[in-house]
C-alpha positions as CSV (number, residue, x, y, z in Angstrom):
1,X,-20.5,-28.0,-25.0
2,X,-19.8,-24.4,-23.3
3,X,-16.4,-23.4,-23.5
4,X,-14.1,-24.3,-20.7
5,X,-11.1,-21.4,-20.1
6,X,-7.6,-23.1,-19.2
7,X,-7.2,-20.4,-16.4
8,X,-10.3,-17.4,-15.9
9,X,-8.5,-14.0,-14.1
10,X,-10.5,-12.5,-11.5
11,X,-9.5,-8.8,-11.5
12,X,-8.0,-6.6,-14.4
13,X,-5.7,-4.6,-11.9
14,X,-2.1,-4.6,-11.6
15,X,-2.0,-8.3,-10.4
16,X,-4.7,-9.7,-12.6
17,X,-2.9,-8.4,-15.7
18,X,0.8,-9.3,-15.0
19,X,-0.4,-12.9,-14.6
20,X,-2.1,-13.0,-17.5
21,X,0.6,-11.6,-19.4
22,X,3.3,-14.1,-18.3
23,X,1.1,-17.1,-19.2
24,X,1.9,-19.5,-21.7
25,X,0.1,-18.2,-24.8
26,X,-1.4,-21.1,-25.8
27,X,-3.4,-21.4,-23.1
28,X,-7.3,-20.1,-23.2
29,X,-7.4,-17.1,-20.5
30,X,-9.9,-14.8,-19.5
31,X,-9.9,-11.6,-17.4
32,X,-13.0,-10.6,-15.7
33,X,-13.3,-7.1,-14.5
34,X,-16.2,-4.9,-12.0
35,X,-15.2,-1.8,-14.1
36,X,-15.6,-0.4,-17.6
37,X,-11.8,-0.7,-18.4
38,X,-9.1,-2.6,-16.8
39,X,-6.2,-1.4,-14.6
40,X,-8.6,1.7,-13.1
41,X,-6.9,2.2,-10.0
42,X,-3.0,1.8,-11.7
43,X,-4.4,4.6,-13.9
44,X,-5.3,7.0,-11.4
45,X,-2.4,6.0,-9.0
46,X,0.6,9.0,-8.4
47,X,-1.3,11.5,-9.6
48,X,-2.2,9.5,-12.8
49,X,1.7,8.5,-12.9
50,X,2.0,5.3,-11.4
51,X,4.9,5.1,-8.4
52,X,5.6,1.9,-10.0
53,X,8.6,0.6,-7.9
54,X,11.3,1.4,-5.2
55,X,15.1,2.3,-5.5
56,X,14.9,0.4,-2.3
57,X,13.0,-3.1,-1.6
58,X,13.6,-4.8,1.1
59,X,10.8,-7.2,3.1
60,X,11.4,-4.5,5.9
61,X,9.1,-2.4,3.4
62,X,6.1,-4.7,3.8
63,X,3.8,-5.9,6.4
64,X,3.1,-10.1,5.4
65,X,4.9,-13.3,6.7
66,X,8.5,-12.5,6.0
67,X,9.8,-15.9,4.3
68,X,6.4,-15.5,1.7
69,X,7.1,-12.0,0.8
70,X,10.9,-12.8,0.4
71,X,10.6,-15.6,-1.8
72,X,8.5,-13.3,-4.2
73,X,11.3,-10.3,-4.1
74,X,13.8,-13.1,-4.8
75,X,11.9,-14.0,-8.4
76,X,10.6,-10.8,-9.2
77,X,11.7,-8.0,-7.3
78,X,12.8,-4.4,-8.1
79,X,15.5,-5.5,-11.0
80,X,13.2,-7.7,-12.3
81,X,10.0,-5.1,-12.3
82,X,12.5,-2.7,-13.7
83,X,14.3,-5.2,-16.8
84,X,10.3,-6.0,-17.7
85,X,9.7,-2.2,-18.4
86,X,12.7,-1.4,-20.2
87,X,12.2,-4.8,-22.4
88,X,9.0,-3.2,-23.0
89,X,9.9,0.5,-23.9
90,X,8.9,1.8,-20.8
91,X,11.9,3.9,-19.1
92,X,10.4,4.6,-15.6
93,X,12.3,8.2,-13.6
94,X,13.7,8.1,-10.5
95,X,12.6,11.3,-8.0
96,X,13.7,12.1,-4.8
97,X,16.3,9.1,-5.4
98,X,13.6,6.4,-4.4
99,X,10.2,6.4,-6.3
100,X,10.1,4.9,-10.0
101,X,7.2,6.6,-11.7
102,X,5.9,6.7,-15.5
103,X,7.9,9.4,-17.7
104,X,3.9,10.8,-18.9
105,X,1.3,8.6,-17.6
106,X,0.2,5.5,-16.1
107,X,-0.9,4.9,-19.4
108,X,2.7,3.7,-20.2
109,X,2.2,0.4,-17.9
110,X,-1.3,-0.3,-18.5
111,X,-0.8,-0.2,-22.4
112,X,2.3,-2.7,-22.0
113,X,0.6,-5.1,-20.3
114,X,-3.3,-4.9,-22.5
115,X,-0.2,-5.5,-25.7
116,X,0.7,-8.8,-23.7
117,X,-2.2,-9.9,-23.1
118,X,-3.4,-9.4,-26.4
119,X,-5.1,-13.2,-26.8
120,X,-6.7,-12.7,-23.8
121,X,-10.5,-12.3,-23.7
122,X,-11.5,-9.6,-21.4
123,X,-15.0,-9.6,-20.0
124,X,-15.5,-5.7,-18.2
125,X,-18.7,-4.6,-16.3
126,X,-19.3,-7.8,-15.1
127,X,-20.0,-8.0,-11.4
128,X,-18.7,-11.5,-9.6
129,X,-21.4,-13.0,-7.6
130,X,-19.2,-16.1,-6.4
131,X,-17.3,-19.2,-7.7
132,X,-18.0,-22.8,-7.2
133,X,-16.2,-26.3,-8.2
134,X,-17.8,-29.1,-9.4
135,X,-14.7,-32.0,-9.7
136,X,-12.3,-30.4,-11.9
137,X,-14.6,-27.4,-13.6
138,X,-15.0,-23.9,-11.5
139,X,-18.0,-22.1,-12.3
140,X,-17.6,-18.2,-12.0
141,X,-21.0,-17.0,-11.6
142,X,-21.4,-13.4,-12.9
143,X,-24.7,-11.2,-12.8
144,X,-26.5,-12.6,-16.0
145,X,-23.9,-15.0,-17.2
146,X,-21.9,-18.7,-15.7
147,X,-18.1,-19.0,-17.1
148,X,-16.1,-22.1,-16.8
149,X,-12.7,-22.9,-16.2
150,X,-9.9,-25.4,-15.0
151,X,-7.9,-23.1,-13.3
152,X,-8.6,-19.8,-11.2
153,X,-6.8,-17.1,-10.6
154,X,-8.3,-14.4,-7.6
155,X,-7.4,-10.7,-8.1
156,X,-9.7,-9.1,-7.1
157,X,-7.4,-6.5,-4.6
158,X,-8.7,-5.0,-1.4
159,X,-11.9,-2.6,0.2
160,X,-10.5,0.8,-0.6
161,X,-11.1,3.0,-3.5
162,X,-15.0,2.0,-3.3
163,X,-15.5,4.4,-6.6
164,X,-13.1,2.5,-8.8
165,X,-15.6,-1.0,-8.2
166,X,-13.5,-2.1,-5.5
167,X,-15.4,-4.7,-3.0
168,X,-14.1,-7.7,-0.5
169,X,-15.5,-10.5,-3.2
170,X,-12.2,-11.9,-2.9
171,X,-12.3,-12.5,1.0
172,X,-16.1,-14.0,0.2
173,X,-14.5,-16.4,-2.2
174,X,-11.8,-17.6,-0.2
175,X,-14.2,-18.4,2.4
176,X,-16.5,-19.9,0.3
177,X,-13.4,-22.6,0.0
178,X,-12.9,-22.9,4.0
179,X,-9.7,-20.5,3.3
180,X,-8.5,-18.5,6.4
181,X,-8.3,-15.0,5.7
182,X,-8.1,-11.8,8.1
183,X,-10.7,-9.5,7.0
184,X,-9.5,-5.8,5.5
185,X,-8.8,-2.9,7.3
186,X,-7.9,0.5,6.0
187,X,-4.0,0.7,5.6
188,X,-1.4,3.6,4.0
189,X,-4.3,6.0,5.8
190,X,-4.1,9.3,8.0
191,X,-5.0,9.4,11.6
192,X,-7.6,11.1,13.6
193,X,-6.8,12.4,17.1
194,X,-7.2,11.9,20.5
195,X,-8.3,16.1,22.2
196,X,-4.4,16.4,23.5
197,X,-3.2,16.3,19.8
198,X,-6.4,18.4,18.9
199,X,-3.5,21.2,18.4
200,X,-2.4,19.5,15.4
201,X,-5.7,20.4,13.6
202,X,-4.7,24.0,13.7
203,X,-1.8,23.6,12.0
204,X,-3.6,22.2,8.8
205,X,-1.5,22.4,6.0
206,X,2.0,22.9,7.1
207,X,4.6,19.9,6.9
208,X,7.6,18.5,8.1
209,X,10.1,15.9,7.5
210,X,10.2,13.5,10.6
211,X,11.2,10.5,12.0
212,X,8.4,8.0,13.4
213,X,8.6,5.0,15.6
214,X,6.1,2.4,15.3
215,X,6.2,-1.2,16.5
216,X,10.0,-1.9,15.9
217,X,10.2,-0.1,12.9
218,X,10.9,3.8,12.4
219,X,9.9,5.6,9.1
220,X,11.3,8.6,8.3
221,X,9.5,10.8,5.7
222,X,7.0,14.1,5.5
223,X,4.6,14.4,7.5
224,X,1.1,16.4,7.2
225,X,-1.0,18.6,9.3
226,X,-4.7,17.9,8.6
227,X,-8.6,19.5,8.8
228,X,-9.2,15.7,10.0
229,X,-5.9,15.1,11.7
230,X,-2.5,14.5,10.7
231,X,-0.9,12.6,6.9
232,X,1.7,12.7,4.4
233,X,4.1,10.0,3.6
234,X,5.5,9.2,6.9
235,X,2.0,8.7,8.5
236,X,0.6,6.9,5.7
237,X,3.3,4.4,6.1
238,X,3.0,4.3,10.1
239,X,-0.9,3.4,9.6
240,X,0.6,0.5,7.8
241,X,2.3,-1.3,10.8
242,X,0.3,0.3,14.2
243,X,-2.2,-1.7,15.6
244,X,-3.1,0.4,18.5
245,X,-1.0,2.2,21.0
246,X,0.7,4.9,21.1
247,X,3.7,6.1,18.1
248,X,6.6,8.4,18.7
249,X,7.5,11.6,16.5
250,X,10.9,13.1,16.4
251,X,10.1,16.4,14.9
252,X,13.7,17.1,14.7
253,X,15.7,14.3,13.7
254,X,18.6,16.4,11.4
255,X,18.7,18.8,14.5
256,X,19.8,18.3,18.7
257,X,17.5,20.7,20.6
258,X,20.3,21.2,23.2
259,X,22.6,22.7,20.2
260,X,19.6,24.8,19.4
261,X,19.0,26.6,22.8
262,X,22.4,26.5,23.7
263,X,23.3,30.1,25.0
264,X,20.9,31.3,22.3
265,X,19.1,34.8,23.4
266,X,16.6,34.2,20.9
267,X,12.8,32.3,21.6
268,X,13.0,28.6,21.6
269,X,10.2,28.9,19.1
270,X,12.5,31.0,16.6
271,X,15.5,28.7,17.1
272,X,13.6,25.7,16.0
273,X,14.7,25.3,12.1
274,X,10.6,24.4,11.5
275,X,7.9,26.9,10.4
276,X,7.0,29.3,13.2
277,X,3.2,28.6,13.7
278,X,4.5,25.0,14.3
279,X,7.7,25.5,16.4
280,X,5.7,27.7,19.0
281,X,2.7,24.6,18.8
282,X,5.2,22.3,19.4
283,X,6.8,24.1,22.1
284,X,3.4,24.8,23.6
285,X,2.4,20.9,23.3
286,X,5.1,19.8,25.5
287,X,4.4,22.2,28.3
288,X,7.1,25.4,27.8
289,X,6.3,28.7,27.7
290,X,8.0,30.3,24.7
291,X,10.7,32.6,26.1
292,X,14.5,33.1,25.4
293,X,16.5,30.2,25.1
294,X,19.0,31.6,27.9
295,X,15.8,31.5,30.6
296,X,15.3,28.4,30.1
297,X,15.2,26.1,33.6
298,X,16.4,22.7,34.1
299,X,12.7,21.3,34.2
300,X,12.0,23.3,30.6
301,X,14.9,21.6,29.2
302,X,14.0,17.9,29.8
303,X,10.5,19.2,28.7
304,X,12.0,19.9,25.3
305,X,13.2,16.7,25.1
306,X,10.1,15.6,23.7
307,X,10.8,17.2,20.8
308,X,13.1,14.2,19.3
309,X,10.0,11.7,21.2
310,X,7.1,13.1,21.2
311,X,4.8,10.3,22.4
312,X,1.1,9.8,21.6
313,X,-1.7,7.1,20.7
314,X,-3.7,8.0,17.6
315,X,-7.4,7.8,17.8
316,X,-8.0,6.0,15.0
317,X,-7.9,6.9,11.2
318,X,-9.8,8.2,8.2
319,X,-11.4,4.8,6.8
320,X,-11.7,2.6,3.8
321,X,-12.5,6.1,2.3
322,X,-9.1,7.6,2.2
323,X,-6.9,4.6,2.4
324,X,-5.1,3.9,-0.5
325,X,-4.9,0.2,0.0
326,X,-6.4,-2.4,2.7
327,X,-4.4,-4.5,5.3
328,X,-5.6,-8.6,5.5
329,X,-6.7,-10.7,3.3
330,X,-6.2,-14.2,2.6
331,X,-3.9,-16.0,5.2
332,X,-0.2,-16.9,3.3
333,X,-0.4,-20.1,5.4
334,X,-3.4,-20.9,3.1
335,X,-1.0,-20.3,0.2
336,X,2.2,-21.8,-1.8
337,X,4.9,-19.0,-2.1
338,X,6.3,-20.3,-4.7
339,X,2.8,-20.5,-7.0
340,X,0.5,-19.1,-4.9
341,X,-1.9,-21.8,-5.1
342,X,-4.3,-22.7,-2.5
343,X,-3.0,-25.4,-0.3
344,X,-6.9,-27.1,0.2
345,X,-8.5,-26.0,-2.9
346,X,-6.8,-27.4,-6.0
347,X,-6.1,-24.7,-9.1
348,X,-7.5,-22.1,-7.2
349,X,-5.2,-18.8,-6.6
350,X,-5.0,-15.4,-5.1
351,X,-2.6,-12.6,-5.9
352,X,-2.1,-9.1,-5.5
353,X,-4.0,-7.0,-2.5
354,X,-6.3,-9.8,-1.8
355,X,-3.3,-12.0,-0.5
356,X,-2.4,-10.6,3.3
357,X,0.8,-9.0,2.5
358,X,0.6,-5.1,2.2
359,X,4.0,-2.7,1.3
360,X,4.7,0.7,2.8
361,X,3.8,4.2,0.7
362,X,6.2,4.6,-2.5
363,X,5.7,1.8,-5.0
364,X,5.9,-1.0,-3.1
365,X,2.4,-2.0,-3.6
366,X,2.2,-2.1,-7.4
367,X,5.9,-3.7,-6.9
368,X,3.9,-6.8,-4.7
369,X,0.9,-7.0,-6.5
370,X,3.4,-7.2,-10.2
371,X,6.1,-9.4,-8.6
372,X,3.0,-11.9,-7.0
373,X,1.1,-12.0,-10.5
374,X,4.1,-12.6,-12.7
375,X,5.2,-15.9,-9.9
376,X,1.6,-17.4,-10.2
377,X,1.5,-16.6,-13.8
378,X,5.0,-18.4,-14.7
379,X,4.1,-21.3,-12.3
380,X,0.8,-21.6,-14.5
């Protein structure tokens, strides 16, 4: 008789492995994994250091049903994520007072959780076709080989980062089971723009701390001028939560442009505490002349307004290709927060990227797809 897992993990990534490393070690597990080594995309993640976790975690931080994603923070959250790497002789560093990263590398994570998972077996470059039930037993057909097991766990993360293996098998799956799911889109992704922000293309290169609004919400990080169109940290976390419609910039949210140009004989692009190709750009965009702050009329005033709400709708943005992590995936409604089961499909699960909760830019994606893996693993 073939051998029947206890619980067969679909994915190696951050998800996949933190499950399998809080599971009851007597169990028989497997991890099966597209790639030639596990936890690809954790390796290569913050420039090969891993933004592990936040200073600051909050549901705020993520877009996902609110009660779902807070029930995960309250078990595993940024203490927890923390107390398991220190246990484990990782000591993560704090920069800029919010981002947890490795000290060295990546390398630091991925090696703690391959030493708990030690008595796992760990099937790599194996490609997952699709996964059936027949009474208790799931099937997981691969390319050239069937495993069996009594439980399954789906980790199998989003679309983007097509290089590192990474597919929508996971959405294919669910619906395989008559699970909901909204399909992926690209998320944490620049913009393109429409031909009145074409200005910003000019200004490739040059950035600038700034506050954004965006349905409800307002993010307040760098921002990045573009060949393609505009990125950086604050517009990375905007693609997160806009839909469509327009977004509003304040390119000067430490600063009042009134105080600026008060009395000043100087040009309002030289007042402006922002490099000087961008101030006059700026300037230009919302319809002044650039002339000394003392000439200013009444009309070029409430012009300069605009400044702190400078309104626009992006085009678009730049694609599975350059997101760093995919929006949608399987409906929570489908799902149990506390064990992440499927609610029609007995013993079968989904965690991580594949589930449809995604975090803003700065750790809050590895601190989902950890605090998601180690719930479903401990209710395992």
């Amino acid at each position: 008789m073939s051998l029947i897992y206890d619980v067969i993990i679909l994915g190696g990534g951050a998800s996949g492995l933190m499950c399998a490393s809080s599971l009851d070690k007597s169990l028989k597990v497997a991890v099966v994994d597209k790639n030639e080594t596990v936890a690809k995309k954790l390796k290569i993640s913050g420039g090969g250091k891993c933004n592990i976790t936040n200073n600051y975690v909050d549901v705020v931080n993520f877009d996902g049903d609110v009660e779902f994603v807070d029930n995960v923070l309250a078990m595993f959250g940024k203490d927890e994520m923390l107390n398991f790497l220190t246990t484990n002789g990782v000591e993560p560093i704090l920069r800029k007072n919010r981002y947890y990263f490795c000290k060295t590398s990546s390398d630091e994570v991925i090696s703690v959780l391959k030493k708990l998972s030690k008595n796992v077996k760990i099937y790599l470059n194996k490609e997952i076709l699709s996964v059936t039930k027949d009474k208790d037993t799931f099937s997981i057909n691969l390319k050239n080989m069937v495993l069996k097991a009594k439980k399954v766990v789906v980790a199998t993360g989003g679309k983007s980062f097509k290089t590192l293996g990474a597919t929508d098998i996971g959405l294919e799956i669910a619906k395989s089971f008559g699970l909901k799911v909204k399909e992926f889109e690209p998320a944490l992704v620049g913009f393109t723009l429409q031909k009145e922000q074409f200005f910003m293309k000019e200004l490739s290169g040059l950035s600038c701390y700034v506050h954004i609004k965006v349905a409800n919400r307002v993010i307040k990080e760098e921002m990045l001028f573009a060949h393609k169109g505009i990125s950086g940290p604050a517009i990375l976390s905007t693609s997160l939560f806009w839909k469509k419609g327009t977004i509003s910039i304040d390119f000067l949210p430490n600063e009042d442009i009134f105080e600026l140009i008060d009395g000043s004989k100087k040009l309002v692009s030289s007042v402006i505490p922002l490099p000087k190709r961008l101030s006059k750009a700026l300037v230009e965009a919302v319809g002044v002349n650039d002339k000394e702050c003392k000439k200013l009329s009444k009309q070029d005033k409430e012009k300069l307004k605009q400044l702190h709400n400078y309104e626009f709708a992006p085009a678009g943005n730049f694609g599975f290709t350059k997101a760093e992590v995919s929006r949608g995936g399987v409906l929570t409604t489908e799902l149990n927060n506390y064990t992440f089961e499927s609610y029609k499909v007995k013993n079968l699960y989904f965690i991580g990227e594949v589930v449809d909760v995604t975090g803003e830019l700065g750790g809050y994606n590895f601190q989902w797809a950890f605090g998601s893996g180690y719930v479903c693993g401990l209710a395992l």
